[in-house]
Every structure is written in C-alpha cells, then in structure tokens.
BARO-410481 format. One line per field, with one value per residue: residue number from 0; residue in three letters; z, y, x of N, C-alpha, C, O in turn. Coordinates in nm, 3 decimals. Each point is the difference from the previous one (the first is absolute). Example, Ala and Ser with C-alpha at 12.3 -4.5 7.8 and 13.67 -1.06 7.14 Angstrom:
<recs>
num 0 1;
residuo ala ser;
n_z 0.780 -0.138;
n_y -0.569 0.107;
n_x 1.319 -0.139;
ca_z 0.000 0.006;
ca_y 0.119 0.119;
ca_x -0.089 0.082;
c_z 0.000 0.073;
c_y 0.120 0.109;
c_x 0.090 -0.077;
o_z 0.066 0.017;
o_y -0.002 0.111;
o_x 0.104 0.051;
</recs>
This chain:
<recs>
num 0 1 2 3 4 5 6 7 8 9 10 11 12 13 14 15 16 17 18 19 20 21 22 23 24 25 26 27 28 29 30 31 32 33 34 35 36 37 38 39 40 41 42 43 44 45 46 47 48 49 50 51 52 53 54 55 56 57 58 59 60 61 62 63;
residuo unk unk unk unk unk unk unk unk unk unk unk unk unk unk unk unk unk unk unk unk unk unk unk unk unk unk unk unk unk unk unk unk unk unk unk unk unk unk unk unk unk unk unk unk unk unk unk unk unk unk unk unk unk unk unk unk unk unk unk unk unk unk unk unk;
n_z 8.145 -0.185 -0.153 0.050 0.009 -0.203 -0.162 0.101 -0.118 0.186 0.169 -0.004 -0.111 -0.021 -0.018 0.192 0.111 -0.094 0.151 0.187 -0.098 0.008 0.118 0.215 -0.087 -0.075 0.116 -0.021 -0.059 0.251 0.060 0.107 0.109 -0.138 0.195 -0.053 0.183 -0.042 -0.138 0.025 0.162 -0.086 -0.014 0.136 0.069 -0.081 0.168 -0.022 -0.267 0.201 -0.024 0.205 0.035 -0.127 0.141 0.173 -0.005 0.001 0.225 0.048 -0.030 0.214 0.155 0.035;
n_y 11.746 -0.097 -0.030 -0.227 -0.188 -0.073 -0.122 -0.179 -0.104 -0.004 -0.073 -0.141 0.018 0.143 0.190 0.132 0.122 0.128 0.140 0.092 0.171 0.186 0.139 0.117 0.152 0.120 0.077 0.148 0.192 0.070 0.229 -0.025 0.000 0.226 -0.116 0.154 -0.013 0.178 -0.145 -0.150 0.133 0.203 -0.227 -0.135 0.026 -0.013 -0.079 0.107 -0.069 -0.123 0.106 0.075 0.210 0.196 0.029 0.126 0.241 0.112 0.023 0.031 0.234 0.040 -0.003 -0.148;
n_x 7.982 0.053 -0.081 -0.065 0.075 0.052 -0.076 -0.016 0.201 -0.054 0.091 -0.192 0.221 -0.133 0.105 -0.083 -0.155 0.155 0.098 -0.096 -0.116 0.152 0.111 -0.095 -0.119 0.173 0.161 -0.159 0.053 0.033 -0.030 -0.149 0.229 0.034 0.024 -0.068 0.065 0.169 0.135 0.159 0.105 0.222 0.150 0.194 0.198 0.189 -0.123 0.182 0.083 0.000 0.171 -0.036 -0.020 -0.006 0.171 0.017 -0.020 0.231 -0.022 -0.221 -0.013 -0.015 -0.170 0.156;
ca_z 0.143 0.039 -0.020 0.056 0.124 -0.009 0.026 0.146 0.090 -0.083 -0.016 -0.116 -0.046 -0.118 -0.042 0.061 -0.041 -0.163 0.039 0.091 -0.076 -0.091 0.031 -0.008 -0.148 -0.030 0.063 -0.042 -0.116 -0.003 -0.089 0.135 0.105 0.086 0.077 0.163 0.114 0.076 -0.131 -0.016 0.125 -0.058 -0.142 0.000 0.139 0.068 -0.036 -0.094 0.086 0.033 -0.089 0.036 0.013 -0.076 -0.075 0.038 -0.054 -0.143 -0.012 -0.111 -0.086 -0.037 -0.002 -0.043;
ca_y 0.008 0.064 0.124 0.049 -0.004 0.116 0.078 -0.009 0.031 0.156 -0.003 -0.030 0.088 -0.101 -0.016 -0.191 -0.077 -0.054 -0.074 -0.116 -0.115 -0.059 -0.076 -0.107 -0.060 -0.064 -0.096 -0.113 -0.035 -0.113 0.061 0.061 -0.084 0.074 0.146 0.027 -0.101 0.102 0.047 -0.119 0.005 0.082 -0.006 -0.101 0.028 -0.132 -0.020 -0.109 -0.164 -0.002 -0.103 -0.118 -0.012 -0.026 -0.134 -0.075 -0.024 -0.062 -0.132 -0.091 0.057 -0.007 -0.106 -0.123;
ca_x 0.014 0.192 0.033 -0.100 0.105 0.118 -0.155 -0.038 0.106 0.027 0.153 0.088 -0.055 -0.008 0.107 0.019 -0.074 -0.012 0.077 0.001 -0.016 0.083 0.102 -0.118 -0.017 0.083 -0.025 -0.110 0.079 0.124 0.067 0.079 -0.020 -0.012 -0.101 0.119 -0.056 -0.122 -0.046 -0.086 -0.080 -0.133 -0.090 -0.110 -0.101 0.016 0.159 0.094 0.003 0.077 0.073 -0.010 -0.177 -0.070 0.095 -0.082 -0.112 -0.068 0.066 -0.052 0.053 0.162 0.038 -0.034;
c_z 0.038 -0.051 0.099 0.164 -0.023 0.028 0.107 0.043 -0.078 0.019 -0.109 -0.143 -0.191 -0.053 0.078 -0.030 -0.159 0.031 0.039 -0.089 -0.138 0.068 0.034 -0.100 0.000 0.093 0.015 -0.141 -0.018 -0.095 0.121 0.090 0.176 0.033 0.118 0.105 0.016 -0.170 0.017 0.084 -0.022 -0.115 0.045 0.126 0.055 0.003 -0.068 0.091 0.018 -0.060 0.061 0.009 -0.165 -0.060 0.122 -0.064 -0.155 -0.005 -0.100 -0.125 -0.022 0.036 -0.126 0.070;
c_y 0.069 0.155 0.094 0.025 0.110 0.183 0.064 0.093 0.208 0.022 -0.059 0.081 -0.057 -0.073 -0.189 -0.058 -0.074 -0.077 -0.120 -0.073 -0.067 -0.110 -0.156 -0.034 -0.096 -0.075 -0.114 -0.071 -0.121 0.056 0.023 -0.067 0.046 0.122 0.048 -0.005 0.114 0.066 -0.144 -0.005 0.096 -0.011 -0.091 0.034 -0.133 -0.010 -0.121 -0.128 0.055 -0.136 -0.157 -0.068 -0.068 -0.123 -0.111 -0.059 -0.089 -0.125 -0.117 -0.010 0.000 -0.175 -0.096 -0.089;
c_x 0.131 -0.055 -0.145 0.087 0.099 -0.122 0.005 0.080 0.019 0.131 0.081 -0.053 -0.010 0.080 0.080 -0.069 -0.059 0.162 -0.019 -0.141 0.012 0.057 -0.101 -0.017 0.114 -0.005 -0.114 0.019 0.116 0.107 0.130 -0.056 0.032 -0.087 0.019 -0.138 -0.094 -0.070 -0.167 -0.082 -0.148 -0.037 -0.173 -0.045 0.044 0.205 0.048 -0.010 0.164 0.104 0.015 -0.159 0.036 0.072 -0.096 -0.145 -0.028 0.154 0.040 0.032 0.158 0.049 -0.031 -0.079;
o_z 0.100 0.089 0.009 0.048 0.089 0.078 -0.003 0.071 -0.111 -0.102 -0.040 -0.009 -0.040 -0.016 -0.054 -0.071 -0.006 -0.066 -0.066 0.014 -0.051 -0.031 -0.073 -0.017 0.039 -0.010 0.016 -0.018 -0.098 -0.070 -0.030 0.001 0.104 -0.071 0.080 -0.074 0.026 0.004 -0.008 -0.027 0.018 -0.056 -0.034 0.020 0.070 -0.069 -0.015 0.117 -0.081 -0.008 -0.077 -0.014 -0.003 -0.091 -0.049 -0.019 -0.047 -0.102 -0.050 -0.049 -0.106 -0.058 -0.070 -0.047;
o_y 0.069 0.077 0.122 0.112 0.083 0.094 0.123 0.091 0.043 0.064 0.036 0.026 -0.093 -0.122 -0.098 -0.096 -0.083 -0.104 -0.098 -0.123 -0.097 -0.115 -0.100 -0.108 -0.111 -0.084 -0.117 -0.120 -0.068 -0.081 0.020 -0.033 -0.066 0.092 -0.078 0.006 -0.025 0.089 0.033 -0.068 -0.027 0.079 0.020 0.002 -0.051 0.031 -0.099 -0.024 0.073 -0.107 -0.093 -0.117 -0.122 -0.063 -0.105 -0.115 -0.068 -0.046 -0.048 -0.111 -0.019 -0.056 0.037 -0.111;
o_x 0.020 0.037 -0.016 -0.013 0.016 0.007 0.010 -0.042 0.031 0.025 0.111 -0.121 0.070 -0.013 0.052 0.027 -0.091 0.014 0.034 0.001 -0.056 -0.032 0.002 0.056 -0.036 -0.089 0.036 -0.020 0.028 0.061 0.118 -0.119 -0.002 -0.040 0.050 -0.099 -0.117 -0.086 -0.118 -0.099 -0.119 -0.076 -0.117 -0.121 -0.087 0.097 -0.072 -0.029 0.057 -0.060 0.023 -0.036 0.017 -0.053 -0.042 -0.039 -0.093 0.053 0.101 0.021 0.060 0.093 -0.094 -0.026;
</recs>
C-alpha cells in the first residue's frame, strides 16, 4: 500500500521514494523511532498520534 500511495504522487522521484520506504521499513521495524509529520502522513494517508493523545491512550501501560 506505501509504495502504491508514493505511486500516485508523480513529483516525487525514485530515488525518494526507495528512500522514504526504506526508511518506513525501519521504522515499523522499531529500528528508529523517528518520522517527520508530512513523510508519515504520505506514507499512511493518516496523520500521527500526537504525543499526549498517545501517553493518554495507552496510559495504562506506563502506569502501575
């Protein structure tokens, strides 16, 4: 689906795109824990959890 979306876009040119899903790769990977907000938006088509959203959400988890 990520490389079917980069697809789409004719401005970006091969060369980013084996970039940006390498980099996805890694990152799903948990190899890396960064992605910048407009790279994750045209990978997934959704935007990011935002950092309080997601310490909210999984609460539970950091609490005892």
């Amino acid at each position: 689906m990520t490389k079917a979306i980069l697809d789409q876009d004719t401005d970006v040119d091969d060369s980013e795109k084996l970039y940006l899903l390498e980099y996805y790769s890694l990152v799903r990977e948990g190899k890396t824990n960064v992605v910048s907000t407009i790279a994750y938006t045209a990978i997934t088509g959704e935007e990011p959890t935002k950092p309080h959203e997601f310490f909210k959400k999984y609460e539970s988890v950091f609490k005892s």
